[in-house]
TORGU-508544 format. One line per 2 residues: number of its first residue (from 0); their letters; for each residue x, y, z of C-alpha. Coordinates in steps of 0.25 Angstrom, whole numbers, plus 5000, padded with zeros to 4 digits. Each point is the difference from the previous one (the first is absolute). Last residue first. Layout:
NUM	a	X:Y:Z ~ ...
***
This chain:
356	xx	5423:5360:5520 ~ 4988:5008:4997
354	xx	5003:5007:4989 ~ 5004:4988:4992
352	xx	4988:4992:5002 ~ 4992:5012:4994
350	xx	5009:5001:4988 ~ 4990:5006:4988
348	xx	4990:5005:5009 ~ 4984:5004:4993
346	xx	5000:4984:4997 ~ 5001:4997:5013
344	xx	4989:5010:5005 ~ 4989:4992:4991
342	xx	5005:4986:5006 ~ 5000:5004:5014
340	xx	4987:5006:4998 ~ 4995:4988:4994
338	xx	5006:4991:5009 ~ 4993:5007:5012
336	xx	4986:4999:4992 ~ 5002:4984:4996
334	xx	5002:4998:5015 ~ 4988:5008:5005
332	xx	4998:5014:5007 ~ 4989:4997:5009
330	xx	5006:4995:5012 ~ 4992:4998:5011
328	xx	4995:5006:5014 ~ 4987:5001:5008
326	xx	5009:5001:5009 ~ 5000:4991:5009
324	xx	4994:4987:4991 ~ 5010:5004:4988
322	xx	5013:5001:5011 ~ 4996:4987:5005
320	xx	4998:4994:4985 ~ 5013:5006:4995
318	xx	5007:4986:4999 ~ 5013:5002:4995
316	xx	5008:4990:4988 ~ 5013:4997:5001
314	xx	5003:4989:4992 ~ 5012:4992:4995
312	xx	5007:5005:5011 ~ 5015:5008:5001
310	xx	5008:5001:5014 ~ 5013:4999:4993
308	xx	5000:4999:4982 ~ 4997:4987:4995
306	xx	5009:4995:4991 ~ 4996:4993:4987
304	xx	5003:5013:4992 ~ 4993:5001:4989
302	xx	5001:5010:4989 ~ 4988:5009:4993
300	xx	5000:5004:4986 ~ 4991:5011:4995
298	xx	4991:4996:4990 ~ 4989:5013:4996
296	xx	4996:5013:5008 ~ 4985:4998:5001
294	xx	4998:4985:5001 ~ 5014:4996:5003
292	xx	4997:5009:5012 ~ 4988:4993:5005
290	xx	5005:4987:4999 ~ 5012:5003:5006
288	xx	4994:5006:5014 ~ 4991:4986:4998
286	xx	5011:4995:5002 ~ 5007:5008:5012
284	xx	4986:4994:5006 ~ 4988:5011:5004
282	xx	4992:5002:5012 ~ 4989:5011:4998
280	xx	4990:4991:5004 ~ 5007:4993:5010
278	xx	5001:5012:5009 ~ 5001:5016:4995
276	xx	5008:5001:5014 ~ 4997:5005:5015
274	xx	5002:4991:5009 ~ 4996:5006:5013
272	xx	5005:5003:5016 ~ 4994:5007:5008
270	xx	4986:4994:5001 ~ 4988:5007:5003
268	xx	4995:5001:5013 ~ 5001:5014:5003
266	xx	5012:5007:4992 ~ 4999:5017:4996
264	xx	4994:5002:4986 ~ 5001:5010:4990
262	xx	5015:4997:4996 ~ 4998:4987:4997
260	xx	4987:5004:4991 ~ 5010:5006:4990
258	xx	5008:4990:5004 ~ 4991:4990:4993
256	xx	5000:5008:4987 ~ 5016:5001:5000
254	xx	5001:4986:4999 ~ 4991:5000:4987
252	xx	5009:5011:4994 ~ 5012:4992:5004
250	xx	4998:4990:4991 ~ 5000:4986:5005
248	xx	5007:4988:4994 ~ 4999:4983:5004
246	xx	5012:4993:4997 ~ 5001:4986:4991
244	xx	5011:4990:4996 ~ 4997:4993:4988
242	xx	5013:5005:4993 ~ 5004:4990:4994
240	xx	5013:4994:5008 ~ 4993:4991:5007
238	xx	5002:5006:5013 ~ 5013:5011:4997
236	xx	5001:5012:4991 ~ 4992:5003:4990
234	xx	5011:5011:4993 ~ 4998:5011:4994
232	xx	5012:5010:4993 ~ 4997:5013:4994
230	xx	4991:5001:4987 ~ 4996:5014:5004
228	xx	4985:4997:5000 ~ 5003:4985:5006
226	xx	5007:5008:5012 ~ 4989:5010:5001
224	xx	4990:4987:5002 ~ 5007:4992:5008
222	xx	5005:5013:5010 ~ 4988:5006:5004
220	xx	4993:4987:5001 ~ 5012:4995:5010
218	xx	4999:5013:5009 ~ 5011:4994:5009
216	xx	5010:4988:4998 ~ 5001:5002:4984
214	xx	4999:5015:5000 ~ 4988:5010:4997
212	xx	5002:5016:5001 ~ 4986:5003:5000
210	xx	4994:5012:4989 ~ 4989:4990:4998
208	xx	4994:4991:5009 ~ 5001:4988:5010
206	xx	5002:4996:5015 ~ 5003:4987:5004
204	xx	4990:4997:5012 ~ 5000:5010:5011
202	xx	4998:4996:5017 ~ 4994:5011:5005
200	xx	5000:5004:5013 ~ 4994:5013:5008
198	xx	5004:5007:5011 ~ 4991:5009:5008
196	xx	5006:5008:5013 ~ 5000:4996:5014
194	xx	5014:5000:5005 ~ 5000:4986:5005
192	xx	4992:4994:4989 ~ 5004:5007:4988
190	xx	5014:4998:5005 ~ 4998:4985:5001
188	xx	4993:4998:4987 ~ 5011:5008:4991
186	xx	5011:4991:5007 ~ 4991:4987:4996
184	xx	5000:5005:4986 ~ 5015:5005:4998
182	xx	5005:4987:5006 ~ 4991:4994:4990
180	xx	5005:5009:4989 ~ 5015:4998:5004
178	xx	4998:4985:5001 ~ 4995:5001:4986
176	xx	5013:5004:4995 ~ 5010:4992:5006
174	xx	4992:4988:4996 ~ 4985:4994:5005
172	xx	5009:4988:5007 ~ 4993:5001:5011
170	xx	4987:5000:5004 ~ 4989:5008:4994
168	xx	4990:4990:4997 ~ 4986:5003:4994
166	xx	4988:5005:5005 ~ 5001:5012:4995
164	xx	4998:4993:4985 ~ 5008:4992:4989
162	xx	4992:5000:4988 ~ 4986:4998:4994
160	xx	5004:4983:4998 ~ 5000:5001:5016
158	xx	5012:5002:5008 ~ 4999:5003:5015
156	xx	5003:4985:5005 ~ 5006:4994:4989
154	xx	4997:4997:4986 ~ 5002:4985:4995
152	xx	4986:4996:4999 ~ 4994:5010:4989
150	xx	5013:4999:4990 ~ 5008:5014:5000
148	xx	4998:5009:4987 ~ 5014:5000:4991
146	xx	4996:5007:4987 ~ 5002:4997:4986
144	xx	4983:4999:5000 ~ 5003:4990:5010
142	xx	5011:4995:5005 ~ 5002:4992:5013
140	xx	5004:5004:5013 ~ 5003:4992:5013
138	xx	5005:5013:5010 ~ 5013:4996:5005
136	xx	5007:5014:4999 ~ 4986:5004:5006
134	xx	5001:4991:5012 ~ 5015:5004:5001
132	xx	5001:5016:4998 ~ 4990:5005:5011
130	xx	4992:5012:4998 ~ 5006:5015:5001
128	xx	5001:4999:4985 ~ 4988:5005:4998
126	xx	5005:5016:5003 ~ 4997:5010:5008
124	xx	4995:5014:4998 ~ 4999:5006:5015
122	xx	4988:5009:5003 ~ 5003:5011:5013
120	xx	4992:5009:5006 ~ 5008:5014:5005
118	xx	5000:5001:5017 ~ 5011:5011:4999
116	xx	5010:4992:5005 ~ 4995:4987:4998
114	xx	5000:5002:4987 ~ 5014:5005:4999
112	xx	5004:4988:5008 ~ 4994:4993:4991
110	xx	5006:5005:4987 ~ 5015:4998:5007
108	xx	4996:4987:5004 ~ 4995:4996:4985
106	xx	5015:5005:4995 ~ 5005:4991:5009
104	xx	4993:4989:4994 ~ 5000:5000:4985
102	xx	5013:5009:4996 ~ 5007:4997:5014
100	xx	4997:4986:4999 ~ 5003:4998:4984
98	xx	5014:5009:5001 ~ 5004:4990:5011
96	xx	4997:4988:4992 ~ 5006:5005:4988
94	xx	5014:5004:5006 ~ 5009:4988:4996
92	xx	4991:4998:4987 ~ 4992:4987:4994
90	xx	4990:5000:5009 ~ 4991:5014:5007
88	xx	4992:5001:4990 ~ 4993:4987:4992
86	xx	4986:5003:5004 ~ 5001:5012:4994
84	xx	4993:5013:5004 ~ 5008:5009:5006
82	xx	4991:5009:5010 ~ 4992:5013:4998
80	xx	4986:4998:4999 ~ 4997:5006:5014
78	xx	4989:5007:4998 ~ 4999:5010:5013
76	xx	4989:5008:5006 ~ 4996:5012:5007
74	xx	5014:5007:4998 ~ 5007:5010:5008
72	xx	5015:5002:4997 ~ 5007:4992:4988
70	xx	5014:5004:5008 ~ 4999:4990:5011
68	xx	5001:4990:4988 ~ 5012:5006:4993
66	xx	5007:5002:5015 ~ 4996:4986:5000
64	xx	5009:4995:4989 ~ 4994:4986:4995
62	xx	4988:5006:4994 ~ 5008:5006:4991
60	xx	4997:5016:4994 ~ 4998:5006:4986
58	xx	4987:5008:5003 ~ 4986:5000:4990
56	xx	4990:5008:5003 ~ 4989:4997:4990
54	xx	4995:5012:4991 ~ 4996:4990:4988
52	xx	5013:5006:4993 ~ 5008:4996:5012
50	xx	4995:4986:4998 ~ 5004:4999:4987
48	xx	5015:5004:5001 ~ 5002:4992:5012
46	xx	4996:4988:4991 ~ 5010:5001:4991
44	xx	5010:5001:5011 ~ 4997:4988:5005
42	xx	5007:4994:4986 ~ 5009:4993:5008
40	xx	4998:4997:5013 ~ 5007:5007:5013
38	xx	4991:5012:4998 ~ 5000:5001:5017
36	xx	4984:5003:4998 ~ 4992:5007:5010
34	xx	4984:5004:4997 ~ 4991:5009:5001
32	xx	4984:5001:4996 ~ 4992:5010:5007
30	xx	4985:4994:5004 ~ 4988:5009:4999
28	xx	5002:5013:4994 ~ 5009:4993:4991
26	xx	4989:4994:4993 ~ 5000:4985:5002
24	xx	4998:4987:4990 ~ 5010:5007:4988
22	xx	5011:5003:5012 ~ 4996:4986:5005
20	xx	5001:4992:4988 ~ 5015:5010:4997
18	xx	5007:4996:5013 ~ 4996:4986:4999
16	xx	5006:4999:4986 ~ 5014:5006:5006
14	xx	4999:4991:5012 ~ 5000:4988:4991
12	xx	5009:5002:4989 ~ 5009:5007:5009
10	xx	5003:5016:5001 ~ 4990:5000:5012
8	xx	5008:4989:5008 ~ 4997:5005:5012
6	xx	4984:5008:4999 ~ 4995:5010:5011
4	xx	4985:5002:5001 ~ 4997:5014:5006
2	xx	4984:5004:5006 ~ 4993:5014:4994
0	x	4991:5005:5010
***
């Protein structure tokens, strides 16, 4: 009996890639691939038109409205990777912080209520930056390889020199943002448990790849190389002022392959809640982003601004070892490939950057 997966966010960078991975991963006989999108993001559309040519089902509708949810009908499960990913949202505007509730918090209501409705799994995409600002804003560093890696006795409980892992704290301050994931978590967790359907979280790493519409709080390797590409404005900002600080990336090819086995599985002991991330060994410093397009691309001048932006860290870095040791799971797409493909489709585009403001 062919079973439904649902996807928010499917005209995203993310939802979008995950849509494809399972469409090529499953015949149609045994798995239908739809998806919602409200196609608030520019450039979305781009992605609409691909999926549709793969035979994807693709409905302009917004998680936040629940006559557009109660309308998706019958699913077996639901991807939710709709959400507004920056940890800066919600600041900055009179209304932000209300649009970044209902956008990553009601909007997970709505989806779960659906799911209890008709007894649908859910798999949340969370993000890092749940865990706690202070101890990693804190974080002795120094440079090595220009790149911050934290000194061996300064780490706190949950931190290792492989990156931040479940174990780590979630108190507040996390930012507006990342409290709306965490909320979105633990509300996922109790209405799997009181309704009795599967629910599944995972908390993602930066993700990275070509076609993705990269900006400087969100999709930051995206955005550095496409920006030196198109010789628009860099700049290191904040720490010491070079660019040493470092984020980890994950294609979302690789995160597809462990829900491919997600969606196969119902929960017994294993644990709900995973980082799932390329880890230290696809880390990579705003530096050594430099380095690597000086090398193909030429010089491209990069300001500094000594001023570090709110809730930033010099590294954030996942441990995916828990994820790795239940699922039999790891990344296998690596950081010089995910820059390879960003840098091979940015030289196909002549104003990426632009297109996506």
């Amino acid at each position: 009996m062919t079973k439904t997966i649902l996807i928010t966010g499917i005209c995203g960078f993310v939802g979008s890639q995950i849509a494809t991975a399972f469409r090529q991963h499953y015949s149609a006989n045994e798995f239908s691939i739809r998806g919602v999108d409200n196609l608030s993001r520019r450039g979305s559309w781009l992605n609409c038109e691909r999926l549709a040519e793969l035979d994807i089902d693709v409905q302009h509708a917004d998680i936040r409205c629940q006559s557009d949810v109660a309308a998706i009908g019958q699913v077996d499960w639901i991807i939710d990777a709709a959400a507004n990913p920056s940890v800066v949202a919600g600041i900055g505007t009179e209304h932000g912080s209300r649009q970044l509730l209902e956008s990553n918090l009601t909007g997970t209501v709505n989806l779960l209520e659906h799911c209890k409705r008709h007894r649908a799994g859910f798999i949340h995409l969370s993000t890092s930056r749940v865990y706690s600002i202070p101890a990693l804003a804190d974080l002795s560093v120094e440079v090595e390889s220009d790149a911050f890696r934290p000194t061996n006795d300064s780490c706190p409980a949950g931190v290792t020199e492989n990156g931040i892992s479940e174990q780590y704290s979630t108190a507040a301050p996390i930012s507006l943002y990342g409290a709306t994931k965490l909320a979105s978590e633990q509300l996922a967790l109790e209405y799997g448990y009181a309704f009795g359907f599967p629910v599944w979280i995972n908390r993602c790493g930066v993700m990275a790849g070509a076609g993705q519409f990269g900006k400087a709080d969100q999709g930051i390797f995206a955005f550095w190389l496409h920006s030196w590409k198109e010789n628009q404005p860099l700049r290191y900002i904040g720490f010491d002022g070079r660019g040493h600080q470092v984020r980890d990336c994950l294609h979302p090819r690789d995160l597809s392959r462990l829900l491919f086995k997600q969606i196969k599985t119902l929960p017994n002991k294993q644990p709900r809640i995973i980082n799932v991330s390329g880890g230290v060994q696809s880390a990579r410093s705003l530096r050594q982003l430099s380095h690597w397009c000086e090398d193909r691309w030429g010089v491209h001048l990069v300001a500094v601004d000594p001023v570090p932006r709110q809730f930033d860290l010099p590294w954030m870095v996942l441990d995916h070892s828990l994820a790795s040791t239940t699922w039999d799971w790891q990344p296998e797409i690596t950081a010089d490939q995910i820059l390879d493909e960003i840098g091979d489709f940015a030289e196909t585009q002549s104003d990426w950057i632009k297109t996506s403001r």
